[in-house]
C-alpha positions in Angstrom: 0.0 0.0 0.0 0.6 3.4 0.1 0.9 6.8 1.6 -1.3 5.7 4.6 -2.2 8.5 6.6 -0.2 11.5 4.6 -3.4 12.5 2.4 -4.9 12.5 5.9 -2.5 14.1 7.9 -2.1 17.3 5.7 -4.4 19.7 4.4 -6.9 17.2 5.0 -6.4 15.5 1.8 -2.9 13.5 2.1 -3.3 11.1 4.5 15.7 13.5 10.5 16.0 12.9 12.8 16.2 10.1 15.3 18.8 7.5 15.4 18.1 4.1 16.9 20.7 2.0 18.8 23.2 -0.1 17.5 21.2 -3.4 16.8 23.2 -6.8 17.1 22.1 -10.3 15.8 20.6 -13.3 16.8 20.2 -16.6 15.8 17.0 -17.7 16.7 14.6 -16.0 19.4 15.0 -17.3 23.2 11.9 -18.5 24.1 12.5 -18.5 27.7 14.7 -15.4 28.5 13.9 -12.1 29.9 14.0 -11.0 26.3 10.5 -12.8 25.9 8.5 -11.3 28.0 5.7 -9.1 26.9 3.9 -9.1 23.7 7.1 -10.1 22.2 6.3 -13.7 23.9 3.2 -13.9 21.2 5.6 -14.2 18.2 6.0 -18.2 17.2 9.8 -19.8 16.2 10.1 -19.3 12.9 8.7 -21.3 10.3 9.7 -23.0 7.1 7.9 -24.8 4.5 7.8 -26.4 0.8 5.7 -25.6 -1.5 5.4 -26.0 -5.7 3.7 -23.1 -7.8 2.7 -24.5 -11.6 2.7 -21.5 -14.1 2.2 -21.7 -17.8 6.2 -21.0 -18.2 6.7 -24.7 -16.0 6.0 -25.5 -12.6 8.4 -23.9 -9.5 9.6 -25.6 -6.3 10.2 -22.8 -3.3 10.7 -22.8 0.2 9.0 -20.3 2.0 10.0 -18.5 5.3 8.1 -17.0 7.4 10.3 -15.5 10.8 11.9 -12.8 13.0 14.7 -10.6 13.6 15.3 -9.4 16.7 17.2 -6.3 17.1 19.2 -6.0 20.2 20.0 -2.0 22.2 23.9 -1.5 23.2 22.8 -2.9 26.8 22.0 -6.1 25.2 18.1 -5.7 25.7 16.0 -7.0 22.8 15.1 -3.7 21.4 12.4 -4.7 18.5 11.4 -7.7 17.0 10.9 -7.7 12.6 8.9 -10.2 11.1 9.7 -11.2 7.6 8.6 -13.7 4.9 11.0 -15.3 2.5 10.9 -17.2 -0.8 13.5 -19.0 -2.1 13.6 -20.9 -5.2 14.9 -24.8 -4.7 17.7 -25.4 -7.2 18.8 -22.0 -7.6 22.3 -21.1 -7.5 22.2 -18.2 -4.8 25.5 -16.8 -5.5 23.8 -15.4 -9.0 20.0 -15.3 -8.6 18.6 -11.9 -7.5 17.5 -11.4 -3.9 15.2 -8.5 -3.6 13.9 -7.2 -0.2 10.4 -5.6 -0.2 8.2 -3.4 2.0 5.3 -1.3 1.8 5.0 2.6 2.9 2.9 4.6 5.2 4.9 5.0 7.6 2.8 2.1 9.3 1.8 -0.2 6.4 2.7 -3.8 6.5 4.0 -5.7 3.2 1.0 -7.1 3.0 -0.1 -5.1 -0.3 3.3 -5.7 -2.2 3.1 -10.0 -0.6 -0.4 -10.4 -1.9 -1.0 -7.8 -4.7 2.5 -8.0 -6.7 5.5 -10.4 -6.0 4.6 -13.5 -3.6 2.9 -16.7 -5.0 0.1 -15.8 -3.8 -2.5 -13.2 -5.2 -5.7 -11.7 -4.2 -8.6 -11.3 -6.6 -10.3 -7.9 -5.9 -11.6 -8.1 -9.8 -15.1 -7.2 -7.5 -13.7 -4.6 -5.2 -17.7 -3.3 -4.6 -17.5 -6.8 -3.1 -14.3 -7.0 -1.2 -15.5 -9.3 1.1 -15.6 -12.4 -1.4 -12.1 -11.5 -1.8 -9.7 -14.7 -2.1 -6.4 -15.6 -3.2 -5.0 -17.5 -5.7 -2.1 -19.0 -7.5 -0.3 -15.7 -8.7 0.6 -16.4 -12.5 3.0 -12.9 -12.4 4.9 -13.9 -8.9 8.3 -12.1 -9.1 9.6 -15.6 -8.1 10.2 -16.4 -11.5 13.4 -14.0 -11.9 14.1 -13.7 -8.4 13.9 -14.1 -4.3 11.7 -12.2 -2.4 12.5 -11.2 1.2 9.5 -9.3 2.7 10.1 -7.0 5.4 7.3 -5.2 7.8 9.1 -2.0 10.0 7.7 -1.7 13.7 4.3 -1.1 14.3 2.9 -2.8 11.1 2.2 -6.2 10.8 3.4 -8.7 13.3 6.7 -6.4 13.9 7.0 -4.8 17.3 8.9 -3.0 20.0 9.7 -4.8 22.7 8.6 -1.9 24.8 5.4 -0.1 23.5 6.7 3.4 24.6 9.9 3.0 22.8 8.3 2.0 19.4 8.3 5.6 18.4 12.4 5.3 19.0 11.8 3.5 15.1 9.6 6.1 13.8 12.0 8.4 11.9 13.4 8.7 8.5 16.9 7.8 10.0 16.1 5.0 12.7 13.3 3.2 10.2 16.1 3.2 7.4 19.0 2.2 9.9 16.7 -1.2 11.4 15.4 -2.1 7.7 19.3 -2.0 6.7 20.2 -4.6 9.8 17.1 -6.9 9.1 18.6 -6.9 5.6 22.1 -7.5 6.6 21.3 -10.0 8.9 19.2 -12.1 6.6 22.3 -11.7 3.8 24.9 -13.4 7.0 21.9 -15.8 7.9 21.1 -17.1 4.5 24.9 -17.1 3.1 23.2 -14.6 0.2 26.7 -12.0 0.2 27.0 -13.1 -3.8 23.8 -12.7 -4.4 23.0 -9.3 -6.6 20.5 -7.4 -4.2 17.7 -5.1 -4.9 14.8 -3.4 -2.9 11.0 -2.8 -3.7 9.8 -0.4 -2.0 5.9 1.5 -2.8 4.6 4.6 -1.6 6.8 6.0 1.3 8.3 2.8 0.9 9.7 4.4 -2.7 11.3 7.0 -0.6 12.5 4.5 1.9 14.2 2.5 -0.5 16.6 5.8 -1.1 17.3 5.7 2.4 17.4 2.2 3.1 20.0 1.6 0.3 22.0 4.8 2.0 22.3 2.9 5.2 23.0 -0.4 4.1 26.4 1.1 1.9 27.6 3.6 4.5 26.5 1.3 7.4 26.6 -2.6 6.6 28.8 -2.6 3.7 26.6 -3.7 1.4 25.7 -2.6 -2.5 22.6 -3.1 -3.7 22.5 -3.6 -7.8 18.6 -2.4 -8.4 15.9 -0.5 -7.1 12.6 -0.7 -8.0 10.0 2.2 -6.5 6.1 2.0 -7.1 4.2 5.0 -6.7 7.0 6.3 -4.8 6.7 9.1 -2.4 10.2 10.9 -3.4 10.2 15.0 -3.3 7.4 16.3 -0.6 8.1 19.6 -1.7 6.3 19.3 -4.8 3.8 16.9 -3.5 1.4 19.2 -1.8 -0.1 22.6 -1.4 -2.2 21.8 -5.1 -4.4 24.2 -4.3 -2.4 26.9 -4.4 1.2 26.6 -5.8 1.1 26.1 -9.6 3.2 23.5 -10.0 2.5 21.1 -7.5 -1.0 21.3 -8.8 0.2 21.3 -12.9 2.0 17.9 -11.8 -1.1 16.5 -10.3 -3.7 17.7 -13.4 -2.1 14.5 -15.6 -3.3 12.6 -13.6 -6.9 13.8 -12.9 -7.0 14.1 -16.7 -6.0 10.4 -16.8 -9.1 9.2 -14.5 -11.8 11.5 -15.9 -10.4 9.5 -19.4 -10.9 6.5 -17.8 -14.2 7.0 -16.3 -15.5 7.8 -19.6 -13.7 5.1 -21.4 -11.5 7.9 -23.7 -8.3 7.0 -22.7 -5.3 7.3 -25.1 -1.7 7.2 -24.9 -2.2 10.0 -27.5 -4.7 12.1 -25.4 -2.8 11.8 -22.2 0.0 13.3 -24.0 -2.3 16.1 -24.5 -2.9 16.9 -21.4 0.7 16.7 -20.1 1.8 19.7 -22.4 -1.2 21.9 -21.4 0.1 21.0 -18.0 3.7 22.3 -18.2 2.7 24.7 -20.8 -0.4 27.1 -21.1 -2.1 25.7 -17.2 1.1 25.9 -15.1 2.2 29.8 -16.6 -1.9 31.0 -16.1 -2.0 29.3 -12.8 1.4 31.0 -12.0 0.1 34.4 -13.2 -2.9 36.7 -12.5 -6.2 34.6 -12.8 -7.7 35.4 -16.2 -10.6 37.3 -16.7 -13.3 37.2 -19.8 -13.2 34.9 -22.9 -10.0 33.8 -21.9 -10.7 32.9 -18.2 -14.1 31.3 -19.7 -12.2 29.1 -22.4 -9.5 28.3 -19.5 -11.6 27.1 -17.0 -13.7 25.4 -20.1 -10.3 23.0 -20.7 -9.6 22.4 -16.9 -13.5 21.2 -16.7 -13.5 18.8 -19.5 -10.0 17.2 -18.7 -10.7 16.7 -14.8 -14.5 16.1 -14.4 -15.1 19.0 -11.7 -17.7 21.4 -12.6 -17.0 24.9 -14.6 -18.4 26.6 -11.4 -16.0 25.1 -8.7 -13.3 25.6 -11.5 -14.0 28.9 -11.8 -14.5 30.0 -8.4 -10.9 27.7 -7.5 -9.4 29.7 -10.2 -8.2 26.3 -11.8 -6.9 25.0 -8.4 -8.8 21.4 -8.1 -6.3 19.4 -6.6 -9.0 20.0 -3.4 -12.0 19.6 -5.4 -12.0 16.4 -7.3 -13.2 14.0 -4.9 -16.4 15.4 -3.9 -16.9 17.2 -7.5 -15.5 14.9 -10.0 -18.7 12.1 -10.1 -22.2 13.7 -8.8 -23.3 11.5 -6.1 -20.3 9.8 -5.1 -16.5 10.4 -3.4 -13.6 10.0 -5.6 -10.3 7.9 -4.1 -7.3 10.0 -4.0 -5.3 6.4 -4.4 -7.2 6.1 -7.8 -9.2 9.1 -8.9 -11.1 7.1 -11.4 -12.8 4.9 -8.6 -15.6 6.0 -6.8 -18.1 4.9 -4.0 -21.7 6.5 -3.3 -21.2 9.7 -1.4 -22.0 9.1 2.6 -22.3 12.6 3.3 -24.6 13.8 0.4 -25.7 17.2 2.2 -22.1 18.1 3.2 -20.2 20.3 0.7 -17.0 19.7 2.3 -17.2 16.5 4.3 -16.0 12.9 1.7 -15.5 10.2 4.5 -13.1 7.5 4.2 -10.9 6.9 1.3 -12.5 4.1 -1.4 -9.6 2.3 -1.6 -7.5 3.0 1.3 -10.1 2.4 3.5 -12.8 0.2 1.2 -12.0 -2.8 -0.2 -8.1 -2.9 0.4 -8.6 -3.5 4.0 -10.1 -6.8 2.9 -6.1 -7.8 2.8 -5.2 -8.0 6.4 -7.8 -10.6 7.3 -6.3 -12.6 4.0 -3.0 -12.1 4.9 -3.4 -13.6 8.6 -4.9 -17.1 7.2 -2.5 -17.5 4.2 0.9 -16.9 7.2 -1.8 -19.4 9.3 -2.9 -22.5 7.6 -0.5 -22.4 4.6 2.7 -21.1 6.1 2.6 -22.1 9.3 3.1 -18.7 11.5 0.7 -18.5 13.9 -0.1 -15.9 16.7 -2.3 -14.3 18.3 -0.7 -11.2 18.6 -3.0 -8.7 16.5 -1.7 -8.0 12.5 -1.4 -4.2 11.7 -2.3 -4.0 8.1 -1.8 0.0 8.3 -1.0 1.3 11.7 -2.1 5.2 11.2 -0.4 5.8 14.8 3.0 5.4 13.1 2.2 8.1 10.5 0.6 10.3 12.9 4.0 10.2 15.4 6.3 9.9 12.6 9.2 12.5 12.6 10.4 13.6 9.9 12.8 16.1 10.5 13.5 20.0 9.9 10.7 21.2 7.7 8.3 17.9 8.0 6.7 16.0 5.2 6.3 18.9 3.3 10.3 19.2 3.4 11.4 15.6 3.4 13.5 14.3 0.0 15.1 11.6 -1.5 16.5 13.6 -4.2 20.0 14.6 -2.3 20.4 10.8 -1.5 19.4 9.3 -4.9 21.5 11.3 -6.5 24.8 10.1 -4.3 23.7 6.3 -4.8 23.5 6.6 -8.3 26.7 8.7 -8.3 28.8 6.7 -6.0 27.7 2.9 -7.4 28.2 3.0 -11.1 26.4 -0.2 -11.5 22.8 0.9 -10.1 20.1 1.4 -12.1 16.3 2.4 -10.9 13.1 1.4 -12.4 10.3 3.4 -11.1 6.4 2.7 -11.4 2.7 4.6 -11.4 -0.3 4.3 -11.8 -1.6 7.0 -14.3 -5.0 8.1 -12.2 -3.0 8.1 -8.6 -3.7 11.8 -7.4 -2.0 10.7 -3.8 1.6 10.7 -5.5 1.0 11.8 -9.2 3.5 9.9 -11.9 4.7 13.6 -13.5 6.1 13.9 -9.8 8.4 11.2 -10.1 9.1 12.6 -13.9 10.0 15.6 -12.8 12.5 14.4 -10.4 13.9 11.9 -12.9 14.0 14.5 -15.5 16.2 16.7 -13.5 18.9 14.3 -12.7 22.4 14.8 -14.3 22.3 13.7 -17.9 26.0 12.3 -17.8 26.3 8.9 -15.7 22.9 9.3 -13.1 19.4 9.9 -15.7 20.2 7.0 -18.5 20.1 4.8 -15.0 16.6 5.4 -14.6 13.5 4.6 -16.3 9.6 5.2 -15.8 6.5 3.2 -16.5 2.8 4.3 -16.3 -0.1 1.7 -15.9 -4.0 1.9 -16.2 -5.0 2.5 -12.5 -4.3 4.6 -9.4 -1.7 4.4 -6.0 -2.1 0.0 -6.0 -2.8 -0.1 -9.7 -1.2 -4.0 -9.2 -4.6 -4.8 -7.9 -6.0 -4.9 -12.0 -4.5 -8.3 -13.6 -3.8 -6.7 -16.5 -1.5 -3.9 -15.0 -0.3 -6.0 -12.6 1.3 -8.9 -15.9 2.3 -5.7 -17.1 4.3 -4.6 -14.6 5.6 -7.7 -13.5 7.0 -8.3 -17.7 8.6 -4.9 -17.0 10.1 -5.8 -13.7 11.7 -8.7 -15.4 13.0 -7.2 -18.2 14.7 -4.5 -15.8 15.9 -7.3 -13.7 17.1 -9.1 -16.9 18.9 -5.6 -18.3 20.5 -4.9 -14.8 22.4 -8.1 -14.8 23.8 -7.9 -17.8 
C-alpha cells in the first residue's frame, strides 16, 4: 500500500531525525529469557515450509519462510522484534540469482499489499472490489519468483513487527532509525542465508519508494553492502512538490495528468495519445496561467472550459478555484459519489450527500483494500505455518501520525539529495520506477520531474519510468499488474547484464 495516513495528515487530503541503537544479531529468538516477556512472547519460532507453484512458463519448487529478527540495544536488551517472509527458489544457485527485499509505505503499512498484490505466489482477486469481502487468493501467474527471491520486510508497528517496549516504538519512527533497522534486518538475513554473492535489490511502494533511497543509503555507508537495483512503485520521493495543489502552480500542474488520466478513464477515452495532451497543457499554457494573474473574460471562460473537460469537476468550482482542483476532485469529479485520491477514477456513493466539504473514508485505502489483512493472517496461518495471536497491523495510522520527519516535516522531506549520491557513487545501479496514471496521492509527473532533473552524464540513462491503467495499488488490475511484472523482469534481466 501506500501513503497511509499523509493525504490524511495534511491539508486534509494527504493522508531527521532520530537514530536508533546499534542493533546486534541473533540466531534464533529465546523462548524462555527475559527478552520474551511481553507481547514479544506472542511471536512463534520461525517457520519453514515447501511448496510448488505451476505456471504456464513450467512449474516452481520454493521454500518459504516465514520468521523474526530481533534487534538488540547496546545494553543487550532486545530492542524490536521484525517479522519477515522469504521465498527462495529450490535449485537455484544463490550466489547469482537476484534477492530483492520488499516493504510497503505509510509510515505504518505492512508488506502485506506488495506480498499479496505484486511479488509473492500468492495473489488476491479484488476483480469485484464493490464486493471485497468475497475477496480470495489464488495461484499468482505474475509472482516475481520467476526471476528472483523475495525477502518481505514489515518495519515496527505494522504487521506482526513490534517493540519490545510499547513506549519505545516511536524510538523507530524516523526517517533515520526506520532506514537504519530495515538496513540490519537486511544484513542480517544476507549473513543468515549465506546470500553475500547474491546481486541485491529493494522494492519499496509509496513512502516505501522514498524509503528505498534511504534504506539503500544505510545499508552502503553502514553494513557494507551494495545493492544492484531499485525498484520504487508509486513512490513518495520530493514532498516539496507533492502538496499545497491548491495553491502553488506546480505542484497542482503535476497532479492535473493525472486527474485528466481518471476523468479518461471514467468515460472510457483513454489514449496514450490524449494523455499526452494533457501533459503539455500542463507544463505549458495551465502551469504559466496558474502562475500568473487569474484570467478574466473569454479567456478565463475558455481556461476554466479546458480544466473542466480534462478533470471532471464542474465549470463553477473551477471557476470559483481559479483552476486550483487538486481539493476539489473527490467530492466534484462524479455527482453523487467520493472519488479515491489512491485512484481518482474509482468511486463509492457519497456518505455525506448534504455536506459540501465533508468525503469520509478513502474508497480504496479504507474500502476494499482493507479486505487484505484478514487474507493475509490465514495465508501466514494455515498455509505457512506462523501462527499468533498477537493482533496484525495492516496500516498502523499511529505510526504516521508520530512519525518524525525532521526539519521542515513531510512537506520538506527528499530523497533527491540521497538518490543522487547512490547513483553517483555505485556505477552499476540502475532504478526502475512505477505509477499508476490516475493516482492523485503521488501523481506519476512527480516522479518525472524528479527523474527528468537528474544529471544527464552517468545518473538519468540509469533510470527509467513506466505508467499503468489505474491509481496508488494499480497491481490490484490483472492486466496492469502482468504488465508490470514483464517490466520488472525485463529491468531485472537488463541490470544483470
Amino acid at each position: 500500500m501506500a501513503f497511509s495516513a499523509f493525504r490524511s495528515a495534511v491539508a486534509g487530503a494527504f493522508a531527521l531525525v532520530l537514530a536508533v541503537s546499534p542493533a546486534y544479531a541473533q540466531e534464533r529468538p529465546d523462548s524462555s529469557g527475559p527478552g520474551r516477556e511481553g507481547v514479544l512472547a506472542l511471536l512463534p519460532a520461525d517457520s519453514t515450509t515447501e511448496h510448488r507453484l505451476d505456471l504456464p512458463t513450467g512449474a516452481l519448487a520454493y521454500t518459504a519462510t516465514a520468521g523474526t529478527f530481533s534487534l538488540f540495544d547496546q545494553s543487550g536488551e532486545r530492542s524490536a522484534a521484525i517479522t519477515y517472509t522469504a521465498y527462495v527458489l529450490k535449485g537455484a544457485d544463490a550466489g547469482s540469482r537476484p534477492v530483492t527485499f520488499v516493504f510497503n509505505g505509510g509510515p505504518g503499512a505492512s508488506s502485506a499489499y506488495l506480498h499479496l498484490g505484486v511479488v509473492g505466489p500468492k495473489v488476491v482477486d479484488f476483480s469485484q472490489p464493490s464486493d471485497a469481502a468475497t475477496a480470495r487468493l489464488h495461484d499468482n501467474p505474475d509472482t516475481w519468483l520467476t526471476f528472483t527471491d523475495l525477502v518481505l520486510i514489515d518495519p515496527v508497528g505494522a504487521g506482526w513487527s513490534r517493540a519490545a517496549k510499547a513506549d519505545k516504538a516511536s524510538d523507530f519512527w524516523s526517517i533515520g532509525a526506520d532506514a537504519s533497522s530495515i538496513a540490519k534486518v537486511i544484513s542480517l538475513y544476507v549473513a543468515k542465508n549465506s546470500r553475500g554473492a547474491s546481486p541485491k535489490y529493494l522494492l519499496g511502494e509509496s513512502y516505501g519508494g522514498f524509503r528505498s533511497v534511504k534504506v539503500a543509503k544505510a545499508l552502503q555507508e553502514d553494513q557494507g553492502i551494495l545493492v544492484s537495483g531499485i525498484t520504487m512503485l508509486s513512490p513518495f520521493l520530493e514532498g516539496r512538490l507533492m502538496f499545497g495543489t491548491d495553491r502553488f502552480a506546480l505542484q497542482a500542474a503535476l497532479q492535473l495528468p493525472s486527474l485528466a488520466a481518471a476523468e479518461m478513464d471514467r468515460t472510457k477515452t483513454f489514449s496514450p495519445e490524449r494523455l499526452a495532451e494533457a501533459e503539455r497543457f500542463a507544463l505549458g499554457d495551465y502551469l504559466s496561467t496558474l502562475a500568473g494573474k487569474p484570467p478574466e473574460g473569454g479567456a478565463g471562460r475558455a481556461f476554466f472550459e479546458k480544466v473542466s473537460a480534462l478533470t471532471g469537476v464542474p465549470y463553477e468550482v473551477v471557476e470559483r478555484t481559479r483552476g486550483f482542483v487538486g481539493d476539489e476532485f473527490r467530492k466534484r469529479a462524479k455527482e453523487g459519489a467520493i472519488t479515491s485520491a489512491y485512484d481518482a477514477a474509482f468511486a463509492t456513493p457519497d456518505p455525506f450527500p448534504e455536506d459540501a466539504d465533508e468525503t469520509g473514508s478513502d474508497p480504496v485505502l479504507d474500502g476494499f483494500t482493507q479486505a487484505l489483512g484478514g487474507l493475509a493472517v490465514g495465508y501466514m496461518r494455515d498455509e505457512l505455518g506462523f501462527k499468533t495471536d498477537m493482533t496484525f497491523n495492516l496500516l498502523n495510522r499511529e505510526v504516521a501520525g508520530k512519525w518524525e520527519w525532521g526539519r521542515g516535516g513531510m512537506g520538506a522531506a527528499s530523497a533527491d539529495h540521497d538518490f543522487r549520491e547512490l547513483l553517483a557513487l555505485n556505477p552499476k545501479l540502475t532504478v526502475l520506477v512505477a505509477h499508476g496514471h490516475s493516482d492523485a496521492v503521488t501523481p506519476y509527473a512527480v516522479s518525472r520531474y524528479v527523474l527528468d532533473h537528474l544529471p544527464a552524464k552517468g545518473l538519468a540513462e540509469r533510470t527509467e519510468l513506466r505508467t499503468y491503467k489505474g491509481g496508488h495499488m494499480f497491481y490490484f488490475d490483472p492486466a496492469a499488474r502482468a504488465a508490470f511484472a514483464t517490466d520488472a523482469g525485463d529491468f531485472y534481466r537488463k541490470a544483470g547484464l
